[in-house]
C-alpha positions in Angstrom: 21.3 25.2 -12.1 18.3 26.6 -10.2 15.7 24.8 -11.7 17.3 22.0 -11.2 17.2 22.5 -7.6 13.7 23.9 -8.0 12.8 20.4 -9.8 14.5 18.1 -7.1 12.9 19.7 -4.3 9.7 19.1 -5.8 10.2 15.5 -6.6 11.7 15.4 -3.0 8.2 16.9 -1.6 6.2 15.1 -3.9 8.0 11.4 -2.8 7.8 12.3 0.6 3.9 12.8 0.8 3.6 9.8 -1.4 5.7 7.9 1.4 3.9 9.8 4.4 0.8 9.0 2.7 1.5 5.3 2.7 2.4 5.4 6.2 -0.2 6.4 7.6 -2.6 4.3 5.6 -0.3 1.2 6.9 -0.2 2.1 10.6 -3.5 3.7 10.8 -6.2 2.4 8.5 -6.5 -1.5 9.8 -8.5 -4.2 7.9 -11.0 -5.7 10.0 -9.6 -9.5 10.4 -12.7 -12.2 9.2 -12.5 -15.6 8.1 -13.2 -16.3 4.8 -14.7 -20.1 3.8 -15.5 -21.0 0.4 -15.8 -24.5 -1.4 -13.0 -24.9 -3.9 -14.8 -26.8 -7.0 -13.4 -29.7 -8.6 -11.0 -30.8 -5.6 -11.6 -34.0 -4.2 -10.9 -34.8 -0.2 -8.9 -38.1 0.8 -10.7 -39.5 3.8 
């Protein structure tokens, strides 16, 4: 029974960094916003 409270702790730890990890990266690590044009070939514009 110990190891298996050995091996859920270290899942536990393990998920939690994963999770802090991709926290951080969400709140932290912002893409700069740009526009982005580019001609879409083969489509044809009503006017």
């Amino acid at each position: 029974m110990p190891s298996l409270f050995r091996f859920l702790a270290a899942v536990g730890v393990l998920a939690a960094v994963i999770v802090g990890g991709l926290y951080v990266l969400a709140e932290y690590f912002e893409p700069v916003p740009r526009e982005v044009s580019r001609p879409v070939h083969d489509v044809k514009i009503r006017k």
